[in-house]
Each structure stands twice: as C-alpha cells, then as structure tokens.
N, C-alpha and C positions, 0 to 999 in steps of 0.2 A: 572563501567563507569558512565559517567556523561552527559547528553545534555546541551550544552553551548552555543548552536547557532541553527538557526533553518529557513526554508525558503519553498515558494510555489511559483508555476506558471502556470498557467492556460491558454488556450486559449482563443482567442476573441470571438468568435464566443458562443451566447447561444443560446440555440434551446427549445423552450417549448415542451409540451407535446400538445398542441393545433397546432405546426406547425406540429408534427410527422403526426398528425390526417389527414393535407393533403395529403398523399398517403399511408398511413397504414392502413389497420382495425380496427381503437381504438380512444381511444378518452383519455380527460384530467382525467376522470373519472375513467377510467379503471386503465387509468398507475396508479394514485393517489394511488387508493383504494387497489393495488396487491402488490405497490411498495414502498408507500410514494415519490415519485421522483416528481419534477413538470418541472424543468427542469436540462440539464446541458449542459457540453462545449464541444464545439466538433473542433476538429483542423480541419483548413479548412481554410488558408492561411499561414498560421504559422507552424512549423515542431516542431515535440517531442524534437530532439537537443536542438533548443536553448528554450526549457521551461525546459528543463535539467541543462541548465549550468544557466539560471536565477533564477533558483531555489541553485542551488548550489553555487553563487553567493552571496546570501542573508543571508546562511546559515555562511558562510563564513566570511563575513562580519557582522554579529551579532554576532559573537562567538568571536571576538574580535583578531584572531587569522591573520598570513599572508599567504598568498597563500602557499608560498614557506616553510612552518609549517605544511602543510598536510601529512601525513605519509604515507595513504595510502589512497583509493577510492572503492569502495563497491558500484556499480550500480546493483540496483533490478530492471529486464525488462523481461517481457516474450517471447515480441517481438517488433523488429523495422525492419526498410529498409534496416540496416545494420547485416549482420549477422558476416559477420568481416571486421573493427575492432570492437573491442569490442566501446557501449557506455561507460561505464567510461573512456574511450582514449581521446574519444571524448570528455567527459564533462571534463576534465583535461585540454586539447587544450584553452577550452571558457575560463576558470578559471582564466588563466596567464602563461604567456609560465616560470614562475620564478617556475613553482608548475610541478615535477617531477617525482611523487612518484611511487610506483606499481599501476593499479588499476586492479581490477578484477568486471565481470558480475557474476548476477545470477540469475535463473529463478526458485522462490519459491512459482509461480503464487501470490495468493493475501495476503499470509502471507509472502511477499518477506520482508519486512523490518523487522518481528521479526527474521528473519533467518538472516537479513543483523547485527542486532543487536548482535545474538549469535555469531558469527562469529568476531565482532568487540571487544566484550570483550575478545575473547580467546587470538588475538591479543594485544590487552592492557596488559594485564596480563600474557603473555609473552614477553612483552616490546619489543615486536616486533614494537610497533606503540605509538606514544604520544598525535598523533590527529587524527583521523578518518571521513571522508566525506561519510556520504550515502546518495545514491541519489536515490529514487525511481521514476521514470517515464515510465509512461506507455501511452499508447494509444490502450483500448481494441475498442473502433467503429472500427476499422479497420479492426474486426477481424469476425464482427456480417454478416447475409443476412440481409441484410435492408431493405425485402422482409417480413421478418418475427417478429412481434413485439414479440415473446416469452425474445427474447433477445435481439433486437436490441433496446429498451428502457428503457434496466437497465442501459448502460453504457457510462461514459464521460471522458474526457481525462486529463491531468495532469500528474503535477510531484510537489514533496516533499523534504525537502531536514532536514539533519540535520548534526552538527557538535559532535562530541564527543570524550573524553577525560579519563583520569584514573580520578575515585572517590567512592565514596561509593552509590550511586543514584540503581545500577543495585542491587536489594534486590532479585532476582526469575526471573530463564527462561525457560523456555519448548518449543523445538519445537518435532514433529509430524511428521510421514507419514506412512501410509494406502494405498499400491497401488491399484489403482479405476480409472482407466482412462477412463471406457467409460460414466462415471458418466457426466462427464467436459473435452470436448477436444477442439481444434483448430489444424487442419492439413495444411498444405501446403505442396505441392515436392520442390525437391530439382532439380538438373538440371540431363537429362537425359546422361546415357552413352552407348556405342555401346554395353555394356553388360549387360544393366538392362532391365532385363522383366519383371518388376513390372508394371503394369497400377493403380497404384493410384494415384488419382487428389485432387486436391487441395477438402478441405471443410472447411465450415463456422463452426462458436463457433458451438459446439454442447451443451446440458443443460439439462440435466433431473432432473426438478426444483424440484418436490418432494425429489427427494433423496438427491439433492445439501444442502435444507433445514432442511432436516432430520441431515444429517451431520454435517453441520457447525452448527446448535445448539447443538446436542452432543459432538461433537467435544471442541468448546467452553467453553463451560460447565466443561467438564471434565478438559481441562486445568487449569479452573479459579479456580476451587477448586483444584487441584493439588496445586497451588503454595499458596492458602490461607492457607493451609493448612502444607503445608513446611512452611510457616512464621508465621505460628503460630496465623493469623489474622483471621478476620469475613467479611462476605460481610460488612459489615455495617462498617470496618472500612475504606474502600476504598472509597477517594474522589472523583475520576472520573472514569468509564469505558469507554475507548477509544475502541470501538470494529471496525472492518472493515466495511467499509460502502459500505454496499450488497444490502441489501434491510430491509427496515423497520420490515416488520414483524418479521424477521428473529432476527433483535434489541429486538422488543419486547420480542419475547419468551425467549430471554436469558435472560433479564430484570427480566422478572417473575419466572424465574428459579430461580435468585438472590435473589427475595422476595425484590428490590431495587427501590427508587422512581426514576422517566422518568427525574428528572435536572441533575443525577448521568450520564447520559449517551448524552453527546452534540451530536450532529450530525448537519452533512453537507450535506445529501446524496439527500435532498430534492434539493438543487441548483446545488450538481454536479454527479449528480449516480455516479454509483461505478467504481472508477478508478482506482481499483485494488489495488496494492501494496501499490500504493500512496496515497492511501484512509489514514491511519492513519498518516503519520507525514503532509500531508496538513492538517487535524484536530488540531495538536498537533501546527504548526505555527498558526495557525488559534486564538488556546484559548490563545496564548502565548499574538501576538497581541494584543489581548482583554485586556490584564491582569488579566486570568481568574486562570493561574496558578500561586497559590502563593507557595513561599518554603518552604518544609516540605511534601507539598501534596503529598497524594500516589495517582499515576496512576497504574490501572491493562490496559495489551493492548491484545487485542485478535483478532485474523486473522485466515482463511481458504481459503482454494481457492482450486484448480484441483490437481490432485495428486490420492487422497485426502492429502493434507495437512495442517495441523493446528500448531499454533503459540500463545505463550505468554510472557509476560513480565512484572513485577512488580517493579515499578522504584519509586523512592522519589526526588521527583521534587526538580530540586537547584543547581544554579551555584556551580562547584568545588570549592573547596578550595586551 
C-alpha cells in the first residue's frame, strides 16, 4: 500500500499546564519534567464527530481521489458517545452522501492505526478495496479523573486521518498482543437489566505508569528490530521514527535503545499529549505539511497502548504510481 493523502483536526480549545495547576496538584514543571507535555487540546465545545469527518475531509481531498472512490473506511476509536452506530458511519455521512462504501470500527487502543494499517493492506491485496480511508479519532480527556494528575495531564484529543492505495510504500508490518489488562483499563457499565447482579460502576483510565513504560519500550523495541531486521536494514538507515506520542521519556529510551540522533524522531506531543491512536498519522500530516517528507524516505512507525498491545510499520514514503 501507498499513502496518498493525509489530514488532521484538532480542537479549539488549548489548555497549558499552568492552567492545569489551577485546580490540580502540579505545576508547569512537573508535567514538563515527567512528560515533556506543555500543553494540549482538549474538546470543549466542539464534538470528536466532526474533527473526524474534517480530518477525513482533508485526507480525502489531498489524495486527489472522489468521495464516491473510497472503497472502504477503517475508524480507530476506543471510545466515543456513540456505541452504535459505528464512527466510521458517521465519518462516511460528513464525507458526502456520494461515498457508500463498507465501513468498519476498531479499538487497538493506541496502536489503533498500525492495526488499521494491517488490515488495509490485507484488503488491498486482496482487491477487496482500491482506496482506503482511515480515520483515527480519539478523545482520551474523557476517559481521565481530573481529580487525579497521574493521568489526567498526559492526554489531548484529536483525530488523524489518511488515504491509502495499492503500491509498493508498505516494506514490513507487525502487530502485537500480550493480554495485560490491569496494566491500562478504562471501564464504564453498560445498562442494567432485571437479571444482572453485577454491581460494577463505572471507572476512570486506570495506569500503572511503571509498567505501562516498561512495556511500551520493550515492546517497541522488539518490534523495530523485528522488521529492520526482516528488511535487511540498520537503525541508521531509517529516515524518520514516527513513534506514538505517549510521553517523552518513553521517546527517549527508545531513542537510545536505537543508538539514533533526537531530529530522527519529530514529535508533537509537547503541543498535543497523547491522543492515542491519532497520535501518529496527525504526526505524519503534520511533516507532510511541512515538507518534511520527501520521496524515497523510510519511515519506521511504532505504537502501544492497553491490551498490552503493540504496533509497527515500515513504509517508503511516495505518492503511487
């Protein structure tokens, strides 16, 4: 497969780490120094939907492609308002009522887009599909105590979006899963019935940072060498590492696991913590923007999230043929 298009959308709303501090126990310094964060976006007039479909919107519209050309739609969400219908229905609807395709959800928590990715090549390559919309949008603030700064100042909201096609770009993929669920949870119930005798209540993100970080550097790690390794490549031949934007340190250690200099690895995470899934393709519109990707370049892309599950992908940047 090939990326051909590419798009982001963000909320209004920015919230520093100096605003957190008025009602949290923390300060600019703390977040700073634990997280590299300074700030990020937090929805708060605005709803995920439509940073969903504007994102998929843009993607859309850069890939040069027509609404009614999408084959098929691939939303990465962990969670929204809607538990059914699905958000890809919904980001289908914003798109153009001319665009009808299948679309399917999926919850790969924060390595939702290298799984949305695996899943799109299998379709390409069984020509099941000619163009592919994936949209990752998430919104974890919603999910945080914001009572409790352990968690509630890693994360900000967005959504990402990309277009994708048959070509030769998808060089290596690996996804992951380790079941570990008390490591990283988020509960809510469901509606009660005259025959459930369950009493369990809703709870906030849960996070047991140590291990979360233990993890997703191993984790990481093992995948990135996995697929250099299937390609026959070197750290040192890869142009950019696109890693999931979690938390800085968490960057770094992978960083020097790589033995890689700090321009090899862009990050965002400073203006938007970590928005989950959406964290790498808003990265990936972000350097396109720039002009930062030029064609030829290898990207390695590496994601983790609750599960435990982890994600990679080694792609060579450049419009299809």
């Amino acid at each position: 497969m090939q990326i051909i298009g590419t798009g982001s959308a963000l909320p209004e709303k920015v919230v520093s780490n100096d605003m957190l501090a008025g009602f949290l126990d923390t300060s600019d310094e703390w977040i700073t120094s634990r997280t590299g964060i300074a700030t990020r976006r937090l929805l708060s007039n605005d709803n995920l939907g439509d940073l969903a479909i504007a994102a998929a919107r843009q993607a859309v519209a850069s890939s040069g492609v027509d609404c009614n050309d999408i084959d098929y739609i691939i939303c990465s969400n962990v969670a929204n308002n809607y538990v059914t219908p699905s958000l890809s229905t919904i980001i289908q609807g914003g798109i153009g009522d001319e665009c009808s395709c299948p679309c399917m959800d999926l919850n790969g928590a924060c390595a939702g887009f290298i799984y949305a990715i695996d899943i799109a090549e299998a379709l390409l390559k069984t020509d099941r599909a000619k163009h592919i919309l994936i949209v990752c949008a998430e919104e974890p603030s919603k999910f945080c105590n914001w009572h409790q700064r352990e968690t509630s100042v890693l994360f900000g909201d967005g959504a990402g979006a990309v277009v994708v096609t048959g070509g030769d770009g998808l060089l290596a993929r690996r996804v992951t899963a380790k079941s570990q669920k008390d490591v990283l949870y988020y509960k809510r119930p469901l509606e009660t019935t005259p025959y459930d005798r369950s009493t369990e209540n809703a709870e906030p993100l849960v996070m047991h940072g140590r291990d979360v970080f233990r993890m997703a550097v191993q984790g990481s790690l093992a995948d990135i060498n996995a697929l250099l390794t299937e390609s026959g490549l070197k750290p040192d031949d890869i142009d950019f590492y696109l890693l999931h934007q979690a938390n800085m340190r968490i960057i770094k250690s992978i960083r020097e696991g790589l033995g890689q200099e700090e321009q090899k690895f862009p990050c965002n995470l400073q203006r938007y913590g970590n928005t989950s899934s959406a964290s790498i393709p808003i990265l990936i519109d972000e350097l396109t923007t720039e002009g930062r990707l030029k064609d030829g370049a290898l990207l390695m892309l590496s994601a983790f999230g609750a599960g435990f599950v982890t994600g990679a992908a080694l792609l060579r940047w450049g419009k299809a043929a």
